[in-house]
C-alpha positions in Angstrom: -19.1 -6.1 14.2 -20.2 -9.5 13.5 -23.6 -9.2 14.5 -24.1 -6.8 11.7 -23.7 -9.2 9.3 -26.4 -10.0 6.9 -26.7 -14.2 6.6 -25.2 -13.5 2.6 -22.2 -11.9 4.4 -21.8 -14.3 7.0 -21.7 -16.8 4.0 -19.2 -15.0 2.0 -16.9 -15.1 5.3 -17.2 -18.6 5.1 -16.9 -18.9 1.7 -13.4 -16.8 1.9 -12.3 -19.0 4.9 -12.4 -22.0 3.2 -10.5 -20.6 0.1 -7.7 -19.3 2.2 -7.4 -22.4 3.7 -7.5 -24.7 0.5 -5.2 -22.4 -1.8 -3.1 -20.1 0.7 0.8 -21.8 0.4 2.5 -22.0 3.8 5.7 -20.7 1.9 4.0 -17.8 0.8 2.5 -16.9 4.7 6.2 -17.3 5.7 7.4 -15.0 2.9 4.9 -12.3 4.0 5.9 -12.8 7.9 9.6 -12.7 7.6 9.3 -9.3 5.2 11.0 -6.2 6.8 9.5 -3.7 4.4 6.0 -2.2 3.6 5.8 -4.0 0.3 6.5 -8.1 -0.5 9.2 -9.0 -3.1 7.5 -9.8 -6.2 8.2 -13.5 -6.2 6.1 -13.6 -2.7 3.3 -11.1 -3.9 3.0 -12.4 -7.5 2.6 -15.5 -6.4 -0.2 -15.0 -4.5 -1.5 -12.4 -7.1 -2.4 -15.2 -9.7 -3.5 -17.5 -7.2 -6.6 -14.9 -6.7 -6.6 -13.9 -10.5 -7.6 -17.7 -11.0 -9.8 -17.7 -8.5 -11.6 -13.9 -10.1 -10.7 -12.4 -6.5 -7.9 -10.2 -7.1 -9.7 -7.1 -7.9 -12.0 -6.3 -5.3 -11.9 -2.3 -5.8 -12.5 -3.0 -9.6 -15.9 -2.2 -11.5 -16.9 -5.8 -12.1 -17.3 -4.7 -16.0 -13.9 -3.8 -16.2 -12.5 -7.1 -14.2 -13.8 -6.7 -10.8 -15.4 -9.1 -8.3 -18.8 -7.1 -8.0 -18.4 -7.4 -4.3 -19.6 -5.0 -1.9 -17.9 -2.3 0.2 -18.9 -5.0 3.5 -17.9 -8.0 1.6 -14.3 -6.3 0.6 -13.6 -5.6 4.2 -14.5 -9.0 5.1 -12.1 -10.3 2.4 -9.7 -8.1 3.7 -10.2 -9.1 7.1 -9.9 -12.6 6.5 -6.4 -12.5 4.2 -5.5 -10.9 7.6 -6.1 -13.5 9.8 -5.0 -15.8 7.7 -1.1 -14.4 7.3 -1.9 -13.9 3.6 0.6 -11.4 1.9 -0.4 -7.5 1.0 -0.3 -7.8 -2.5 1.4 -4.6 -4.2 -1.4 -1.7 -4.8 0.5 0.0 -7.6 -1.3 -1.6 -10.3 -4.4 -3.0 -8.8 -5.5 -0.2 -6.4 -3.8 3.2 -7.5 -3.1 2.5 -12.0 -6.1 0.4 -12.3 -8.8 2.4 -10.6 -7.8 5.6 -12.8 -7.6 3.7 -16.4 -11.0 2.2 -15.0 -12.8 5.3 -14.3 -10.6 7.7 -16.3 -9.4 5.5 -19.3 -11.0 5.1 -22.6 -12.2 1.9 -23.3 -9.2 1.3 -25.7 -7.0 2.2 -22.9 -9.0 -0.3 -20.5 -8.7 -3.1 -23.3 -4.5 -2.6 -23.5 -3.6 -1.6 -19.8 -6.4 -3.7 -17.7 -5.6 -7.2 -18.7 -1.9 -7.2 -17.6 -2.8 -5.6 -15.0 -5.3 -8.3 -13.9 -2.8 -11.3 -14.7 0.1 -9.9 -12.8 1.8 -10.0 -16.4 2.7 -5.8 -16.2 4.5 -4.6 -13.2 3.7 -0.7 -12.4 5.6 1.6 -10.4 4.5 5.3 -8.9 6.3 8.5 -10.0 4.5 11.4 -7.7 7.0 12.8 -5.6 10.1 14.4 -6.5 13.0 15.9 -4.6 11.6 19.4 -3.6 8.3 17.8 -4.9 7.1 15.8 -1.8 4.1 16.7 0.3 4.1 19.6 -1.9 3.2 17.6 -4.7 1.4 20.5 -7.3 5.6 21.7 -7.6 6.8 19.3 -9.1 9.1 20.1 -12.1 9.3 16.9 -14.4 8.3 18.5 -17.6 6.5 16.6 -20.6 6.6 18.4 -23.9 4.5 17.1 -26.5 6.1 16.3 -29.7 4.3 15.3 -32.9 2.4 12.1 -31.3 4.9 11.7 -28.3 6.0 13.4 -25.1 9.4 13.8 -24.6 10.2 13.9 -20.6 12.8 15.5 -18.9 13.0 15.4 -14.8 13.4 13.1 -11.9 11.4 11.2 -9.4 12.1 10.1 -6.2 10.7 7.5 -3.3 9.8 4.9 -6.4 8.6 1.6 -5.1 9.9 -1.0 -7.0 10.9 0.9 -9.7 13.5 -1.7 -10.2 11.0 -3.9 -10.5 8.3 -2.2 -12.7 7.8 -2.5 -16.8 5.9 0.7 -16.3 5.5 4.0 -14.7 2.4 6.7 -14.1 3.9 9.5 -14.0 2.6 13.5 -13.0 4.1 15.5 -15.3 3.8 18.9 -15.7 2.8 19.6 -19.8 2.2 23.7 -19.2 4.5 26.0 -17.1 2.3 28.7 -17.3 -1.2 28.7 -15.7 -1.8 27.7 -12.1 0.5 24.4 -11.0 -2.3 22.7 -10.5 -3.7 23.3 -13.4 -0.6 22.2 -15.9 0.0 18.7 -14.6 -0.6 15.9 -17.2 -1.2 12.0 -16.1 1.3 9.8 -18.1 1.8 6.1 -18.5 5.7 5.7 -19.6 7.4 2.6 -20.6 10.8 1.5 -18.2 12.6 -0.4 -20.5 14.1 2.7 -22.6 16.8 4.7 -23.1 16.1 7.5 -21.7 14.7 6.1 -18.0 17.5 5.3 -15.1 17.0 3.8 -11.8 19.2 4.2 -9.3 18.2 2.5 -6.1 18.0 4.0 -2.4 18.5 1.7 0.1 17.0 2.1 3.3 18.5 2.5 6.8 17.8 -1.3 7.5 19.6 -2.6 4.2 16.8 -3.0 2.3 16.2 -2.2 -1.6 13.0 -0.8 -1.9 13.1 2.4 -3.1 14.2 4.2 -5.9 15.1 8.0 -7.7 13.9 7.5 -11.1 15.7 9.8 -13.7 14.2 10.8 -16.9 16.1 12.0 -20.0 14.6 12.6 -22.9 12.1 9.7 -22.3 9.0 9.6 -24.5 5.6 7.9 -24.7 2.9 7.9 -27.3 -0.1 10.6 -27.1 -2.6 7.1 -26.3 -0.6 6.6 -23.3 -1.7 10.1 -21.5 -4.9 9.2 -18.8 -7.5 12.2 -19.6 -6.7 15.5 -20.9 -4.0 17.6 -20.8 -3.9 19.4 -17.2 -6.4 16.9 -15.8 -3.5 15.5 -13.7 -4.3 17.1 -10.9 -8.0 15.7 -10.7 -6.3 12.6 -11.4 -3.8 12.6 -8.7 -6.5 13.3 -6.1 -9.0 10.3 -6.9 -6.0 8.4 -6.6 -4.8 9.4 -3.5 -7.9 8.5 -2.0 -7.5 5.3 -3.3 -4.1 4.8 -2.0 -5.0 6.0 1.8 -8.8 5.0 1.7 -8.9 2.1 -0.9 -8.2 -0.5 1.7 -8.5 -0.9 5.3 -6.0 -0.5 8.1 -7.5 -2.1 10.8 -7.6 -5.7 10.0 -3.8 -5.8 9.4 -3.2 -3.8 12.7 -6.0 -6.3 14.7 -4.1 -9.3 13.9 -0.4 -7.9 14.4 -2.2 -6.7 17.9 -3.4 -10.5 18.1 0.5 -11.7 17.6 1.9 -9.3 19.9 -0.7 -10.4 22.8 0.3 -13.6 22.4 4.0 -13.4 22.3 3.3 -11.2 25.8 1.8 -14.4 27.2 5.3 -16.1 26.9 8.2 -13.1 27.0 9.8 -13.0 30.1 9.3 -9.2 31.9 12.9 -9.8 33.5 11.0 -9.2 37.2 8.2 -11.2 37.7 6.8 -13.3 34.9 5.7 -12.7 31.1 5.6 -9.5 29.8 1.7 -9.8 29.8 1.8 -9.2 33.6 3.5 -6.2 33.4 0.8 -3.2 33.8 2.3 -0.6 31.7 2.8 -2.6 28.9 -0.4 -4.4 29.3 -2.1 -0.8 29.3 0.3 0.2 26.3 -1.3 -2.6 24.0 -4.6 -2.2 25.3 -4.3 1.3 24.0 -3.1 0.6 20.8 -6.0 -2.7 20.4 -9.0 0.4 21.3 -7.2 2.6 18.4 -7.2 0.3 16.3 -10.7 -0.9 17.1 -12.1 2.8 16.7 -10.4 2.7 13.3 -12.4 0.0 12.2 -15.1 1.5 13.0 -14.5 4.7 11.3 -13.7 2.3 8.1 -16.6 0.6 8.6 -18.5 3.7 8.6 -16.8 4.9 5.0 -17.9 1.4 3.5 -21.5 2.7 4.8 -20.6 5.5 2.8 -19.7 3.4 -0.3 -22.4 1.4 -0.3 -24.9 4.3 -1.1 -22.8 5.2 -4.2 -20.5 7.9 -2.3 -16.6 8.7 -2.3 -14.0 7.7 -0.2 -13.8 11.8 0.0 -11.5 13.5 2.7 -12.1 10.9 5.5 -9.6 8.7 3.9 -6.8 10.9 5.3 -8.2 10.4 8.8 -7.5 6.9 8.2 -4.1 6.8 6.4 -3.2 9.1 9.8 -3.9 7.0 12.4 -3.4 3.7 10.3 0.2 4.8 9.7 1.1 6.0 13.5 -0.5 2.6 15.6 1.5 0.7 13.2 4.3 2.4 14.2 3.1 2.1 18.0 3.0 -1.6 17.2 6.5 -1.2 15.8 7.7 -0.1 19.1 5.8 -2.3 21.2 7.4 -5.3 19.5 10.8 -4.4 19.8 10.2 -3.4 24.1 8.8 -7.4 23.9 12.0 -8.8 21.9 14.3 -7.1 24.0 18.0 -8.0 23.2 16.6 -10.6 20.7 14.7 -7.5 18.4 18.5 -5.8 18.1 19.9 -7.6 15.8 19.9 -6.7 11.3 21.0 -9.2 9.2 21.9 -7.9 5.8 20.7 -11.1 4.0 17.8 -10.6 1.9 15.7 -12.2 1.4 14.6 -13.3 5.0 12.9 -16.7 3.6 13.3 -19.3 1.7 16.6 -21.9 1.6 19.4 -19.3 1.8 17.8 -17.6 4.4 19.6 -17.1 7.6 18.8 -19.2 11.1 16.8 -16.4 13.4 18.3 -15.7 16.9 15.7 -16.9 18.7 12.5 -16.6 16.4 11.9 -14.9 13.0 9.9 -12.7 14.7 13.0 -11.0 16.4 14.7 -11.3 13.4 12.6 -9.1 11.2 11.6 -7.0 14.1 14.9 -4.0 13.7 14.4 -4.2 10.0 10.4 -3.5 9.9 10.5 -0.8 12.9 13.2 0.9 10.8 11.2 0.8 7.5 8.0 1.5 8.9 9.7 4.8 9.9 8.2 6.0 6.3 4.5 5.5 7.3 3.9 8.8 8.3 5.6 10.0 5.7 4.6 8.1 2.9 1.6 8.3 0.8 0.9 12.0 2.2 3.0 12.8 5.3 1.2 13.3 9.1 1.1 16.6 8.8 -0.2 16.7 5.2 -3.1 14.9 6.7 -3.9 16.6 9.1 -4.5 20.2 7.1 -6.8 18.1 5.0 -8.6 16.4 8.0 -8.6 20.5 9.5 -9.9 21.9 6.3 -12.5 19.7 4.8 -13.3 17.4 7.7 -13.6 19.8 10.4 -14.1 23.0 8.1 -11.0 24.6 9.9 
């Protein structure tokens, strides 16, 4: 891919190397290794978050008008690519690549001049409240009602799957503001304040111990008139440009290269239990060389929708192609990791976090350690975010015209 590069590119690489090697902590690479779940703590992320908001890099899928680096789809890959390589941590997209995007391109400009900055500065922490229970990859159901009274909506309902709710001063909420016309066509996008009355999180924890998620319960909950993103019943509009964002706004590949890259190299010195290291053994070794050409042809097709990007085009429907195969060789990588730990990869510690001082001693290396924990949370990849087969009656219909 490489070779592709224009010499400004290749520049920029080098440019973005050097940062990440001046200003990336060691701490905060060891935070992002030894995390079992699909999103960093806060104190890991956030840290990292400001680091790039000093730098102006923290908003790559921004308009540069609005906050935004002015970069271009190639050069955001390569950014991407490098934080990769470099063990930096995935930095929450709630706010930067789902909320922000929409007040950017949906937003009026006093909504941009309240919302934005926070958002920028890692100041405001946003949650997501799509799905609900009965309301999941059947997302037009849902039944969290918004009635508008006077110059504020009053919100009854639930939501369910919340990242970091726990952790969020706000929420963007699909609500649905008329019962009457077609569900699509009666779902309003919210912005509601956490810290009310009327809002209660009750956390889910997950089958590996962790607190990630969340059911969010409305009652009576209410936010001004200026806090509602469009019109009335232009939700649903909404909700679709930002799903693109969420499964096409970054790129799966890099991530998955590198945790290829790690898993090649721990082969090299994993004992196969016959004769030598794991890497001699020819079904694994064909095993990870099928997952490295997946993930290969992924970049490739991501590579292909930055083409797109780059003429002025959306993301559009191929984004689901993506979030599909991006979610299930992560999961192939999940299982591939654990068949290389062995014994080692069985064991769970309930401590959390898994770094910093109080952290417990690995049995044998923090790789094992974390191993259980992230196969079992990863679990939610093809679920998540639009589940497998949600995907795939997208990619039917408007890919293949099905």
């Amino acid at each position: 891919m490489d070779m592709d590069f224009s010499p400004e590119d290749l520049a920029f690489r080098e440019e973005v190397r050097a940062f990440l090697a001046e200003s990336l902590p060691e701490h905060l690479k060891v935070g992002a290794r030894r995390t079992p779940g699909v999103f960093v703590e806060p104190d890991i992320g956030l840290e990292w978050h400001k680091i790039l908001y000093r730098k102006g890099w923290v908003a790559p899928h921004w308009p540069k008008e609005d906050g935004g680096t002015g970069w271009s789809p190639t050069q955001r890959f390569i950014f991407e690519k490098e934080c990769a390589l470099a063990g930096a941590p995935a930095l929450s997209i709630l706010g930067l690549r789902l909320v922000g995007p929409v007040i950017c391109h949906f937003g009026t400009q006093e909504q941009k001049d309240r919302f934005l900055p926070g958002i920028l500065a890692g100041e405001v922490y946003w949650c997501q409240g799509y799905s609900e229970p009965g309301s999941g990859s059947d997302l037009a159901s849902l039944k969290t009602a918004a009635r508008l009274e006077g110059d504020e909506y009053v919100i009854n309902g639930s939501k369910i799957w919340t990242t970091h709710a726990h952790h969020a001063d706000w929420i963007f909420a699909l609500t649905r503001t008329n019962p009457e016309v077609k569900k699509q066509a009666g779902i309003t996008f919210l912005l509601v304040p956490m810290d009310q009355p009327g809002v209660e999180v009750s956390p889910i924890i997950s089958m590996s111990g962790d607190h990630e998620v969340n059911q969010v319960f409305f009652t009576d909950a209410r936010t001004g008139v200026e806090n509602r993103i469009g019109d009335e019943g232009q939700g649903w509009t909404i909700a679709k440009f930002l799903l693109e964002n969420e499964r096409g706004g970054s790129c799966f590949a890099p991530r998955l290269l590198q945790g290829i890259a790690e898993l090649e190299e721990l082969a090299r010195t994993q004992p196969s239990g016959v004769n030598g290291a794991m890497a001699k053994d020819p079904r694994f070794r064909d095993r990870l060389a099928r997952a490295r050409l997946d993930a290969e042809a992924l970049e490739v097709t991501e590579l292909r929708i930055l083409a797109e990007l780059a003429k002025g085009r959306q993301p559009g429907p191929q984004t689901s192609l993506c979030k599909l195969l991006g979610s299930n060789i992560g999961q192939t990588l999940d299982t591939l990791r654990l068949d290389l730990l062995g014994y080692d990869g069985l064991q769970l510690p309930p401590e959390r976090p898994l770094y910093g001082n109080e952290a417990p001693e690995p049995i044998g290396s923090e790789r094992a350690q974390i191993a259980m924990a992230r196969f079992l949370n990863n679990r939610a990849a093809t679920i998540f975010g639009g589940s497998d087969e949600t995907q795939k009656n997208i990619i039917a219909k408007s890919v293949l015209g099905l």
